[in-house]
C-alpha positions in Angstrom: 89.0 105.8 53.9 90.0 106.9 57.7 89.7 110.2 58.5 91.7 111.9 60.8 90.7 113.4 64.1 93.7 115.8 63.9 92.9 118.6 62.4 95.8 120.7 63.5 99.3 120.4 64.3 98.8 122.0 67.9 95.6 119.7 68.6 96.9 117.6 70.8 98.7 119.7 72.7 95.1 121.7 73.2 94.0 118.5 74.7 96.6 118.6 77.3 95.2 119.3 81.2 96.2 123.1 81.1 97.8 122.5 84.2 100.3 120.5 82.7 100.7 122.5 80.2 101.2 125.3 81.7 103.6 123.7 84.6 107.4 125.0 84.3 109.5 122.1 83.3 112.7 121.4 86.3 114.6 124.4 86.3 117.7 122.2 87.1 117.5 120.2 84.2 118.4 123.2 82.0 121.5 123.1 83.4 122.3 119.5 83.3 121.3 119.5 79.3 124.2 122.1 78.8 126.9 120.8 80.4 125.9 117.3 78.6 128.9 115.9 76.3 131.6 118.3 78.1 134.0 116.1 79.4 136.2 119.1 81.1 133.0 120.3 83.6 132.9 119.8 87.2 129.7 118.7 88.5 128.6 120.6 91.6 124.7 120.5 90.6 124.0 116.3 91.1 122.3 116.0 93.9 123.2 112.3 94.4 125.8 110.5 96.1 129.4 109.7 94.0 129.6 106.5 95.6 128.0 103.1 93.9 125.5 101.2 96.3 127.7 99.4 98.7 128.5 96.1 97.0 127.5 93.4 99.9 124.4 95.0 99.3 124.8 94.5 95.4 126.0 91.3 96.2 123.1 90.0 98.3 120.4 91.4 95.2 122.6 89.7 92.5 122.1 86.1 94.6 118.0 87.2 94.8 117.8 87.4 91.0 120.0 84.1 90.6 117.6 82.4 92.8 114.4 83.6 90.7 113.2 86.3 92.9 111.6 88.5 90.5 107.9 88.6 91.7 105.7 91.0 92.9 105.6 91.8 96.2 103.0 92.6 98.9 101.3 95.7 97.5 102.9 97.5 100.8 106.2 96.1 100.5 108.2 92.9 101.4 106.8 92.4 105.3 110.5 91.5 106.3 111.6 94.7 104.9 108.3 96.7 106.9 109.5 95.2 109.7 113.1 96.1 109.9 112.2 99.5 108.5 110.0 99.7 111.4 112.5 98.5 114.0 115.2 100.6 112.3 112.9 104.3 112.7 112.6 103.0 116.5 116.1 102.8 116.8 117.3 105.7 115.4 114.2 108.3 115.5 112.6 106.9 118.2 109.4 106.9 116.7 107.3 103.3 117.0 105.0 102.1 114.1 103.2 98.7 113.6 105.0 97.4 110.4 101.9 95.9 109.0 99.7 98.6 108.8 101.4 102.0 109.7 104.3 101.3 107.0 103.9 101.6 103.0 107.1 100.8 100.7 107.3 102.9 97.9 108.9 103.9 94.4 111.3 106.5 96.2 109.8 108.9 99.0 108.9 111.1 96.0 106.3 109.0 95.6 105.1 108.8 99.1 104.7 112.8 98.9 103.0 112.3 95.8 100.4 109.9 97.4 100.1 111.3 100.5 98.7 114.3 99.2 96.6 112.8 96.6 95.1 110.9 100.0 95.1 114.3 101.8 93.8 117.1 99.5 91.1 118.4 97.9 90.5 121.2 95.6 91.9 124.6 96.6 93.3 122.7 99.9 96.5 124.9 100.6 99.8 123.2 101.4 102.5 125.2 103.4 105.9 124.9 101.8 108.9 126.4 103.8 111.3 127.7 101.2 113.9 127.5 99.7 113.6 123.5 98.8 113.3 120.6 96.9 111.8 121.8 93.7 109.3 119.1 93.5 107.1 119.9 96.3 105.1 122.9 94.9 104.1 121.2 91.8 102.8 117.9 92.9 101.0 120.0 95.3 99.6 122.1 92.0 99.0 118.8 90.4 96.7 117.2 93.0 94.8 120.2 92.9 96.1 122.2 96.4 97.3 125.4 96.5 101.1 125.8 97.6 101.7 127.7 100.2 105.5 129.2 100.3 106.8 129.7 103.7 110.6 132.0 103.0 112.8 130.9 105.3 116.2 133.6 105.6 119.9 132.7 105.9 120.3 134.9 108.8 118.6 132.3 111.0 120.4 129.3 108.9 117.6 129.0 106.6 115.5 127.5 109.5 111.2 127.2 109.6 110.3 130.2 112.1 107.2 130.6 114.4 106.8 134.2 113.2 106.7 133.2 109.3 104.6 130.2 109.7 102.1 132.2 111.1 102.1 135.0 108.6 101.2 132.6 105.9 98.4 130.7 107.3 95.0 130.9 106.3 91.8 129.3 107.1 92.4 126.8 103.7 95.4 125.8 105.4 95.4 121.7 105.6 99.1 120.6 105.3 102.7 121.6 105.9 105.6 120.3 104.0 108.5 119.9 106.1 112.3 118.9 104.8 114.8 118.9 107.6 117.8 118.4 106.5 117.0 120.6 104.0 117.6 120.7 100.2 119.3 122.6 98.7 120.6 124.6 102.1 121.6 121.7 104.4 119.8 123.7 107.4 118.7 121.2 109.8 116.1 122.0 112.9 116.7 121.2 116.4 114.1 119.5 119.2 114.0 123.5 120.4 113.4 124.6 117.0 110.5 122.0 115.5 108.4 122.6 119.6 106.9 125.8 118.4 106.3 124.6 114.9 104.8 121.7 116.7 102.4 123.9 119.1 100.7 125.6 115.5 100.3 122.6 113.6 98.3 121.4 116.6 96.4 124.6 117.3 95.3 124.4 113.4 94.8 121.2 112.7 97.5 120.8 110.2 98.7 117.0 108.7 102.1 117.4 108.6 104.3 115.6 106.2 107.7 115.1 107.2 110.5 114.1 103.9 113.4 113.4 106.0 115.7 111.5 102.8 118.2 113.4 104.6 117.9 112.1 108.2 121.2 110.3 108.2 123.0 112.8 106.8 123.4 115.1 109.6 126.9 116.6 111.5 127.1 117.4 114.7 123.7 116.8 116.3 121.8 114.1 115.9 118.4 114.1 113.6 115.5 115.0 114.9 112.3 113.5 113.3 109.0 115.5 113.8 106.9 112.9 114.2 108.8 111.7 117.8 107.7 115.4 119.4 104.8 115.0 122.2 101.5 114.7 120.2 103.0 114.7 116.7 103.0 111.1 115.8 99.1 110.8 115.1 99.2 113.9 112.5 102.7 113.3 111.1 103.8 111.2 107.5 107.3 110.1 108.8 109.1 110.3 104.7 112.7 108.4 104.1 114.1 106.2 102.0 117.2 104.4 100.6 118.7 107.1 97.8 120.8 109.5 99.8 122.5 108.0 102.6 122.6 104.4 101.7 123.7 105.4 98.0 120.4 103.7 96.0 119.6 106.7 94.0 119.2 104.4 91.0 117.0 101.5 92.9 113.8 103.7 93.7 112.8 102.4 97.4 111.3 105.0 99.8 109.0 104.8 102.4 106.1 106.2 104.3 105.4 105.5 108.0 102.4 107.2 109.9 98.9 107.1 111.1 97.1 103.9 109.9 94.2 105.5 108.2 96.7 107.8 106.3 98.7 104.8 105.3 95.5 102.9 104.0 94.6 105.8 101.8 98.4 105.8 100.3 98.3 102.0 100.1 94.9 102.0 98.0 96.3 104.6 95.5 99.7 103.2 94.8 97.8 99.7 94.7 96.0 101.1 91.7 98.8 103.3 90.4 102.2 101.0 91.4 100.9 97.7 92.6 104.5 97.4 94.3 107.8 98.8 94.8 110.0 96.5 92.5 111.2 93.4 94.0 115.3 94.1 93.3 114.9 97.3 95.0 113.3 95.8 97.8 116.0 93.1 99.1 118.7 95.9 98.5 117.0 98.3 100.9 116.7 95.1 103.2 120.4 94.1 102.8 121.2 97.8 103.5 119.3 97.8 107.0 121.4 94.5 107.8 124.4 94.5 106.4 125.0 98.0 105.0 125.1 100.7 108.1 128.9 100.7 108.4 129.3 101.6 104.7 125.9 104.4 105.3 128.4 105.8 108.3 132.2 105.9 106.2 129.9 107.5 103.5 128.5 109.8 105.7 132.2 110.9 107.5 133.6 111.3 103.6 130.7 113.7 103.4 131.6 115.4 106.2 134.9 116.3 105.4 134.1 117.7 101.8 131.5 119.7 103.5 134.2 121.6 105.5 136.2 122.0 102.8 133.7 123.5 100.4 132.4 125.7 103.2 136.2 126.8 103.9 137.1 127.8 100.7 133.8 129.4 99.4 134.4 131.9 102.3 138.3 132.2 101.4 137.3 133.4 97.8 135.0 135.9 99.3 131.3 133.9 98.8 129.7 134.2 102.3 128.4 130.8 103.4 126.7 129.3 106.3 127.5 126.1 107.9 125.3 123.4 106.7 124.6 120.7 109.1 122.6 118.2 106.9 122.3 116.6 103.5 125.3 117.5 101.3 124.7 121.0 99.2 126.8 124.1 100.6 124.4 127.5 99.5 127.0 130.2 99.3 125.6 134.2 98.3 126.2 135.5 95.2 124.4 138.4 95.7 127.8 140.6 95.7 128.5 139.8 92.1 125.0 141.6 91.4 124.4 138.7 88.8 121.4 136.8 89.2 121.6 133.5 90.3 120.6 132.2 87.0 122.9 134.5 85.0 125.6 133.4 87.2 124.8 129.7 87.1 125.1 130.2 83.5 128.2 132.3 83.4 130.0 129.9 85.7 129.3 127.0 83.5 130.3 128.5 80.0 133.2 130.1 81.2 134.2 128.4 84.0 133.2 124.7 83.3 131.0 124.2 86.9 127.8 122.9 87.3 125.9 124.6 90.0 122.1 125.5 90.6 120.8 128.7 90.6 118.9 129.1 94.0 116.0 131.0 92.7 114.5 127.3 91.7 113.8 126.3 94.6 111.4 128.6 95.5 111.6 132.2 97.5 114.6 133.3 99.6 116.6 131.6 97.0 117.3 134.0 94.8 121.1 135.3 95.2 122.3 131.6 95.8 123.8 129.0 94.3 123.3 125.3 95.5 126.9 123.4 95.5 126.3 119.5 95.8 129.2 118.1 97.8 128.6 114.6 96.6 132.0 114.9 94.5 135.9 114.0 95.9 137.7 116.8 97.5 139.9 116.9 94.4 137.2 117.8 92.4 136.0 120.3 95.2 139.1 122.0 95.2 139.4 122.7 91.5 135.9 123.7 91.2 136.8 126.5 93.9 139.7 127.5 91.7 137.8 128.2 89.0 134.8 129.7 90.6 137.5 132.2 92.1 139.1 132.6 88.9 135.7 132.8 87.3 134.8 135.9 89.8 137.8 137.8 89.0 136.0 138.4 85.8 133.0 139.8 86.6 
């Protein structure tokens, strides 16, 4: 007769790392699981674009799979799609890497952060994280065993990375900053002016900067600055994109990773272990979307415009302050004069007044008091999610 090794009901979950265990699960999936099944919400809270993948580019992976392309690849990634990945950073950020050994394809750029800083840190390693932002960073820093750092960032400045507050929160542990510019979830965005004396400190203390710039693309006005092309920041600098966001491949899972050779070797020996490759589909849509897809990236990116000053316009009409956002596509309106919380309003809003938004205190400090508003959705369905936001303030 077997015996079992389970004694208890709760055994295995005492064999869990209690790291894990203890992590907080996505504090916007809550909010996804209730609006689930209700047909009559509006979605403000997906942060992904509402347009499908552009379809030359589906047309040109559909061909790929007829023909029998469904290998591996190159551990690092198709070299045809390095190389135009390289040539296409050059163009735009003008930032030069050697496609064969300073460029790593990935499963997303989430997993290009995720590597990185299992290449970069070790134990009690701290990791500055200018706040609010993408929810993710803080715990795949916890997971690889650093110590996140939160940097708050404050609308009065347009939610921008300051000299002053860097400074406050560095420490002798201090090994890398986490950078997002355009930012999620406040669409700030930081000017050559702007990254220079952020520049100056990650020199004077030695800092590996890694830069997720998923949003590059998506910027209005002036044009994206990458950190990696200031003077000197290139050799300490993980340049992050990828294809979700602007080129509308949410669903395909190709990011990538450019910077310093031995940094990129480290990432390549992990995901080689971990990944082996990027999948091949994914791959030749990314490719077909640096050579055939930019003119579909840029009518995307002038639909997103216009939503964005229409969401902006009317939060401030029905009395929600809001500052401009010049990247990405969320709008991060104040609450704060309805003296609900953000999560209390969050979940007001979508009981009573069927929208999706995200309270801001999830991503991190500085966001509490906000509500992140993806504009990712047509202006019709903009418009009537202000009217009921408005109508849903009148109660409170």
């Amino acid at each position: 007769m077997i015996s079992s090794t389970v004694t208890k009901s709760n055994s295995m979950e005492e064999m869990l790392a209690p790291l894990v265990r203890e992590m907080k699960p996505s504090g916007i999936r809550k909010f996804f699981d209730l609006a689930a099944g209700q047909t009559e919400m509006i979605s403000l809270g997906v942060g992904e674009p509402d347009f499908p993948t552009p379809k030359p580019v589906r047309d040109a992976c559909i061909a790929a799979l007829e023909q029998g392309r469904t290998s591996y690849t190159s551990n690092a990634g198709m070299p045809e799609l390095r190389e135009a990945i390289a040539g296409y950073v050059l163009q735009n950020w003008e930032v030069s890497y050697d496609p064969a050994e300073e460029v790593l394809v990935t499963v997303g750029s989430s997993e290009a952060i995720d590597l990185a800083l299992r290449a970069l840190i070790t134990a009690d390693d701290e990791i500055l994280v200018p706040v609010p932002c993408y929810i993710s960073y803080s715990p795949i820093s916890a997971i690889g065993y650093g110590k996140p750092v939160e940097v708050e960032t404050e609308a009065s400045n347009g939610f921008k990375l300051t000299e002053e507050a860097l400074r406050r929160a560095i420490t002798p542990r201090s090994k890398v900053l986490m950078v997002s510019y355009p930012n999620n979830p406040t669409g700030a965005t930081m000017s050559y002016e702007d990254w220079l004396p952020i520049a100056r400190i990650a020199e004077e203390h030695n800092l590996v900067v890694i830069s997720d710039e998923i949003y590059a693309e998506l910027t209005y006005g002036d044009k994206h600055v990458s950190f990696a092309s200031l003077p000197g920041m290139r050799e300490r600098t993980l340049l992050v994109n990828g294809f979700s966001k602007a080129f509308a491949m949410t669903g395909w899972r190709v990011g990538f990773a450019c910077g310093p050779k031995p940094l990129i070797a480290a990432m390549l020996k992990i995901h080689q272990y971990t990944i082996m490759c990027a999948p091949i589909m994914g791959q030749i849509a990314a490719l077909a979307s640096l050579r055939i897809g930019i003119d579909d990236m840029k009518a995307m990116i002038e639909s997103y415009d216009m939503r964005r000053r229409a969401i902006v316009e009317g939060f401030r009409r029905i009395g929600l302050p809001c500052h401009v956002p010049n990247g990405a596509f969320y709008a991060f309106p104040s609450i704060k004069s309805t003296g609900l919380t953000s999560e209390k309003f969050a979940e007001r809003l979508l009981k009573e007044g069927k929208v999706v938004t995200v309270p801001g205190n999830v991503f991190g400090l500085g966001g509490e008091g906000y509500i992140r508003c993806s504009y990712a959705t047509s202006v019709e369905k903009i418009e009537e999610a202000l009217v009921r936001i408005e109508r849903f303030l009148q109660t409170i």
